[in-house]
Each structure stands twice: as structure tokens, then as C-alpha cells.
N, C-alpha and C positions, 0 to 999 in steps of 0.2 A: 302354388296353383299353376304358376308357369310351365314347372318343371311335369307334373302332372299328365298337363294336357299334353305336351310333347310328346310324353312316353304313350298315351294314349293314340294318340296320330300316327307315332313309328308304329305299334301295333295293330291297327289298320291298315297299315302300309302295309306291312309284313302279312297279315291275311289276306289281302287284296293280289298278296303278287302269289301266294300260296292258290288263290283258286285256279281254277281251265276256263280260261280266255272262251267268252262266246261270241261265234257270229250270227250275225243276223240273216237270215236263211230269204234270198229276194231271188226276182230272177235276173239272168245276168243280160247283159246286152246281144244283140242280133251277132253282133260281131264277134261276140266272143264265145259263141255256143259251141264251135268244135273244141275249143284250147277247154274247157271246163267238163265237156262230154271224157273229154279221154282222160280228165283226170278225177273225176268221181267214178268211173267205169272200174280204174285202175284199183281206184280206193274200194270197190263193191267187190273185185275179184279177189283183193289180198283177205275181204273179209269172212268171204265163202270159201276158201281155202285154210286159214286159220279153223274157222269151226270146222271145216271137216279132219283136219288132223286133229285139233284139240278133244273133240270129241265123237271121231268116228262115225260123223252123222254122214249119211247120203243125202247130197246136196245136187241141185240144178237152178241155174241162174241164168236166163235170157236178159239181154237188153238189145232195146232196136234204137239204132240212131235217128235224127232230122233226118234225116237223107233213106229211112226206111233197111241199112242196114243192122243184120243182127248180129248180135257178140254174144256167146256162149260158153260157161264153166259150168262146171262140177265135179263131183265126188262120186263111184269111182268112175264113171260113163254119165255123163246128163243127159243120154241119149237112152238110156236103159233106165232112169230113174221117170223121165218123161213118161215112157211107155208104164211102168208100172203105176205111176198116177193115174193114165189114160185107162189101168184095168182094173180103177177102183180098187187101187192100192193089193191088189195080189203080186207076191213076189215074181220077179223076172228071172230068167235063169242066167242069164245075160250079164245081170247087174252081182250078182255074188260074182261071177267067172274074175268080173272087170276090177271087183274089189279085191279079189285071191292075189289075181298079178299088179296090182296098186304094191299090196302088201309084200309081195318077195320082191319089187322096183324098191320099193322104200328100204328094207333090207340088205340090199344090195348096194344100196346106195350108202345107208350107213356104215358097211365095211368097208369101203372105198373111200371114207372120209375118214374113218377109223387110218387106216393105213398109208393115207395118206400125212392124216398129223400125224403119227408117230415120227414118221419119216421126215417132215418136218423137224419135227425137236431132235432126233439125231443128226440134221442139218445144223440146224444154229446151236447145238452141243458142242459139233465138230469143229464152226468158224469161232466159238469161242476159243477154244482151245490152239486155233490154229492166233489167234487173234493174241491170245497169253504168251504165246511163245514166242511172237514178232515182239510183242511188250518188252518180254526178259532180254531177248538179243540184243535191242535198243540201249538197256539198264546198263549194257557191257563196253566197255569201248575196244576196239581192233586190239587184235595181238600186238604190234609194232607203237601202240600208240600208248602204251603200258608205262607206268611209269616207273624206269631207271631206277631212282634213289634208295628205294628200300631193298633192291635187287643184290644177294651175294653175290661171289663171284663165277662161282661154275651156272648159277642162272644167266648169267652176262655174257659167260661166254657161249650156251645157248641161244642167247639172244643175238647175240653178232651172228653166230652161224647161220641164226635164221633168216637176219635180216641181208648176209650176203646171199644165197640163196632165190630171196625174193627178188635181188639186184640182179641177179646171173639169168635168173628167167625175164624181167621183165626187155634189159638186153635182148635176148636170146627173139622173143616173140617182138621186136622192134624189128633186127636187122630180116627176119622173115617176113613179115611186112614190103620194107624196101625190096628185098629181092622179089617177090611175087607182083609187083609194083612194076616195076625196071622189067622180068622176063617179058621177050614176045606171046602174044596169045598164041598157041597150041593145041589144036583138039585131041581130044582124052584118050584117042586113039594110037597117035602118035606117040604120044606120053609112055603108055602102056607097050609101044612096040619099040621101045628107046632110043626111037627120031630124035632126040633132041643135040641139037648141033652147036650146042652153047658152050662155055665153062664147065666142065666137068668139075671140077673144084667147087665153082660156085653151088650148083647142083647140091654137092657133097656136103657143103657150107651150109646149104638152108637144112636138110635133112638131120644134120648133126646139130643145129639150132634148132630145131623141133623136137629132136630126141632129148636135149639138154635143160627141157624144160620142168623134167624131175630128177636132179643131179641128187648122187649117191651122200646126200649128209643126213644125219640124223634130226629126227623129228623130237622135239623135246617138250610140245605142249606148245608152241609159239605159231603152228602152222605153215601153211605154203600158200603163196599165192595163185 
């Protein structure tokens, strides 16, 4: 019997939380008439907009606030729907016009949202992809950091080459560093009209450590820095 009635109570439960929550419809306080105007206004507008797209109805909806002002929607003109009620419901010429250009806005608008997602998903198509390939790079470790042991020996001796190579450059863009460091400033002018009143050597020295920073060894799959 215990067991029963429990199941009985959680299935009330479960129906009770299945229904729509009601409120009690009162009026609200002096103080709180404008926070409540603007948000049943809001809720009156979404809903005369919904039926007019849902159902292509021509719609017009006044409301006037405490304060005597008026707030206005409709479907396609509320100004053209107004009038044709005021002429005993004969059609307005006005109000087709308004609904013609409703109808090619709306149109236009869904292509524009059309080409828009698309464009979108060839977006995040693209960062995937870009996103898979950062992944795999990651999966790899550095050329240099390779591991030795299983290596024959003419891949060894590839790999020395490469990794003196990476030695001779990383040198090379050091000692250019220091010298660009140490020369006096000189404007680009002077540079260019070959002012320059320093070491000729040294000069020679950096230019040849810049040129040296792709020296003539073979590339064997281990890369350059």
C-alpha cells in the first residue's frame, strides 16, 4: 500500500510539473505601471507580428499609455488597414502596395540570411580544417627531436648535416644581431649612398652572415631552421 501510494504522488508530481504554470491576472501596483506597460506592449507586439507572418492576416494594433501615449503595429501598413476599416472595410489601394513591398523585404531578406549561413558553414568548414591540421602538427614532434636509435646510417648522416646546418644559421643570425646592436644609427640615406665610415670587413661580415643563412647542403626530409 505504501509503495502504491508513492507511485501514485510521484505521478501527480510529474503531471503537475507537465502543466503551464498560471498566473493570477490582478492589477499591479502605481509603481510598477511603466516596468509592466513595456513588457506586455512587447508581448502584444510579438503577437501581432507572429499572426501576421503565420497567417498573412492584415493586422493593426494601437495601444495608449498612462501617460496618453500611443504605440502602433501592424501588417503590412496599420495606417492603411485603419483607413480601410474607417471605409467600411473596402479595400485600400495603399494597403496591397504596402503588403507587395512587405513581401519582396521579406524575400530579400531571406536571401541575405540564406547567403549569409552558407557562408557561415564554409566558415567553420574552414576553421575545422584549419583546426585538424594544427591537431596533426602537434601529433609530430620537430625534425631534430627525432628519434636517433632506429636511424640507419646514411639517415644519420642526413641528420648531422641537418642539424649542423641549423648550427651555422642559428650562429650566423646571432653574430647579425650583435653587429646591428654595436653599429652607430644611420639614416637609410646614407646607407644607400655608402656613407658608411666603419669596418668595411665588418659590414662584409654581417651581409655574408645573412647570406649564410641558407648554406648550400642538402635537404633530406629533416628541414631548415
Amino acid at each position: 500500500m505504501e509503495s502504491s501510494s508513492t507511485a501514485k504522488i510521484g505521478t501527480k508530481s510529474t503531471a503537475t510539473q507537465g502543466k503551464k504554470r498560471k498566473f493570477e491576472t490582478k492589477k499591479v501596483k502605481h509603481n510598477k505601471h511603466d516596468t509592466t506597460f513595456s513588457k506586455r506592449k512587447l508581448g502584444l507586439f510579438n503577437k501581432v507580428t507572429e499572426l501576421s507572418i503565420l497567417c498573412q492576416a492584415e493586422t493593426a494594433l494601437i495601444i495608449s499609455s498612462q501617460q496618453g501615449k500611443l504605440y502602433v503595429c501592424g501588417y503590412p501598413d496599420p495606417d492603411a488597414v485603419i483607413r480601410r476599416i474607417l471605409n467600411d472595410g473596402s479595400p485600400v489601394q495603399s494597403c496591397h502596395s504596402g503588403k507587395k513591398k512587405h513581401q519582396e523585404l521579406v524575400e530579400t531578406m531571406n536571401l541575405e540570411y540564406e547567403a549569409t549561413h552558407n557562408r557561415l558553414k564554409e566558415e567553420k568548414k574552414s576553421l575545422a580544417e584549419i583546426q585538424e591540421a594544427r591537431k596533426g602538427r602537434l601529433d609530430f614532434p620537430p625534425w631534430w627531436n627525432q628519434d636517433i636509435e632506429n636511424m640507419g646510417l646514411e639517415d644519420l648522416e642526413h641528420f648531422s648535416a641537418s642539424l649542423e646546418t641549423l648550427k651555422l644559421n642559428l650562429v650566423a643570425t646571432l653574430e647579425a644581431k650583435k653587429l646591428n646592436s654595436q653599429r652607430p644609427m644611420f639614416s637609410n640615406l646614407s646607407l644607400m649612398n655608402g656613407c658608411f665610415s666603419g669596418d668595411h670587413q665588418a659590414w662584409n661580415l654581417m651581409n655574408g652572415c645573412s647570406s649564410s643563412r641558407n648554406p648550400m647542403v642538402p635537404n633530406h626530409g629533416f628541414g631548415h631552421y
